[in-house]
N, C-alpha and C positions, 0 to 999 in steps of 0.2 A: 763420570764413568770412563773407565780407559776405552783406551781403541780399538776396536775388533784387530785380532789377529788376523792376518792374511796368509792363507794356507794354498799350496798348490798341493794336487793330488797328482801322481805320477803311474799311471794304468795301462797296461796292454791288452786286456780281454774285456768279459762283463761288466762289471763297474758295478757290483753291488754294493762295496764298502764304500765306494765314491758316492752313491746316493744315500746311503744311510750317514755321513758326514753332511752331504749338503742339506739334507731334511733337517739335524740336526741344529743346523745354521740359520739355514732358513725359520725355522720354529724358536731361536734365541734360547735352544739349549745348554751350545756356546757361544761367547762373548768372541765369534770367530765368522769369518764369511770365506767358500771357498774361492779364490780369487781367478783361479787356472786351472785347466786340467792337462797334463801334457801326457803325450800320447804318440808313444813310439807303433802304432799301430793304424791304418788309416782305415782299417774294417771293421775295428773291437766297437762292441754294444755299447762302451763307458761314455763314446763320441753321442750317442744319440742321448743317452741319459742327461750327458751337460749341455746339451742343443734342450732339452726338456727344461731344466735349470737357468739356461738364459747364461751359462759359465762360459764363460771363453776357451776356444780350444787352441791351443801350441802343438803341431801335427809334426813330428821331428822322425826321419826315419836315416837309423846309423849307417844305411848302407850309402847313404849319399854324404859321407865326412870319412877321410883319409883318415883319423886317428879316432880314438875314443875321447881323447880331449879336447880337439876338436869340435865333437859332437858336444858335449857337456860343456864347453865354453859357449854357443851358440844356447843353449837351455838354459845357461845363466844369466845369458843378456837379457831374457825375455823374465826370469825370476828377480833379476835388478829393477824392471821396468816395471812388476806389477808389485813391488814393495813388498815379496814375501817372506814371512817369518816363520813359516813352517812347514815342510815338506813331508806327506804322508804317502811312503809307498804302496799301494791296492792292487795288488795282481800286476806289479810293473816285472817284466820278465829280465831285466837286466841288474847285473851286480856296479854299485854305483863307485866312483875312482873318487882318487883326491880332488881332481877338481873342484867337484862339487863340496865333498866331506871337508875339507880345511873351509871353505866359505863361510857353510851352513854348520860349521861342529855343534853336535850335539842340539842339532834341529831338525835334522832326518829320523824318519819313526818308520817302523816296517809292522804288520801285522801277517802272520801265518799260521795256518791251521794244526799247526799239533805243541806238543809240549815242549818245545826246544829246551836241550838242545838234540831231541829226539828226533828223525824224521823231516832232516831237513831238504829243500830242495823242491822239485815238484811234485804233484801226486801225492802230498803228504798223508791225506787222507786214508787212501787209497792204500798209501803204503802202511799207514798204521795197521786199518782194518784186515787186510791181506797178511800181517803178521800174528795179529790174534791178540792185539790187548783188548784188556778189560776198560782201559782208561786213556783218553787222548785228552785234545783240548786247545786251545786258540792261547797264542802268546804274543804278545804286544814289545818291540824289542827297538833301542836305535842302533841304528845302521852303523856297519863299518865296511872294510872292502873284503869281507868272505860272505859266503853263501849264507843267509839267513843266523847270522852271527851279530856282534855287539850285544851291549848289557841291556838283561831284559827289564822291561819295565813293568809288567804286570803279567797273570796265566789266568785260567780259566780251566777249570777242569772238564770234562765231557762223557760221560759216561760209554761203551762205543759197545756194551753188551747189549744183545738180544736184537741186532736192529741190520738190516740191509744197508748196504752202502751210501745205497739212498736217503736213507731214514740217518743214515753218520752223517753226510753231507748236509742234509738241512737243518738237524743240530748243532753244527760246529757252524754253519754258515748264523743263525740267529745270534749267537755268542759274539761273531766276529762284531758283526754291526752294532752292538752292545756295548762292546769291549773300546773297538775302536773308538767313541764317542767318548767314551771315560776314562779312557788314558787321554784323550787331546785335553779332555778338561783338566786333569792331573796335571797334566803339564805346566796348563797355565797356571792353578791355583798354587805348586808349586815350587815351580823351575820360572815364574814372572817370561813367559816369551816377550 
């Protein structure tokens, strides 16, 4: 059997995609264990999630590093040290530099809630539903250095009629943790991490 992939999750809020990854792992859906959770946040909920998980947390906060590369050099040393092969961004609020991207090419994965390249940025939701479509949806995308940009890897359609924002939010939120799990395994059964 090959090796579990070793995945770092990179989160600044809730971390709901971060635990529907680790349940994943944890229940041997994939052939992946999450190894790290880094966390430019030292408040976000994701911290207590992977304290629930038993995942190690990397607590990195940009305002104490003079550069952004800097900061992302410091995040790599600790991404060298836990062997990872794959970085999945989850509500991480920062746009990621070369740094990181030349390392990891084409092993950074970002998940967002609307149909990119529609409604990017924050609030997507929010901003779909406030404009009045009929149809949103969760897209699964790797990273490059703009805003919810690089080439997508899978969508999800979401239907976004008849329902409160509310009732939009926890449709696109069930999709994500869905999606998210099965683009990671795409990956591997495709792309060999």
């Amino acid at each position: 059997m090959t090796p579990k992939n070793q995945i770092a999750i990179f989160a600044s809020g809730n971390g709901s995609n971060f635990e529907a990854i680790a349940h994943a792992c944890a229940e041997n859906r994939l052939n992946a264990k999450v190894a790290l959770l880094v966390c430019d946040n030292p408040d976000a909920f994701v911290v207590q999630r992977a304290k629930k998980f038993d995942i190690p947390v990397f607590e990195i906060q940009p305002k104490n590093y003079t550069t952004k590369a800097d900061y992302e050099t410091e995040i790599m040393q600790i991404l060298k040290k836990y062997n990872i092969d794959l970085i999945c961004l989850a509500g991480y609020m920062r746009l990621v530099s070369d740094v990181l991207l030349n390392e990891y090419e084409g092993k950074i994965i970002n998940i967002h809630p609307s149909l990119l390249p529609a409604f990017k940025g924050l609030n997507a939701i929010q901003q779909a539903f406030e404009y009045g479509v009929k149809l949103t949806g969760v897209t699964t995308h790797f990273v490059d250095k703009t805003m919810d940009g690089g080439k997508i890897i899978e969508q999800v359609a979401v239907s976004a009629e008849n329902c409160t924002l509310e009732e939009l939010e926890t449709r696109i939120h069930a999709v994500e943790h869905e999606l998210y799990v099965n683009t990671i395994h795409k990956l591997q059964t495709h792309y060999q991490l």
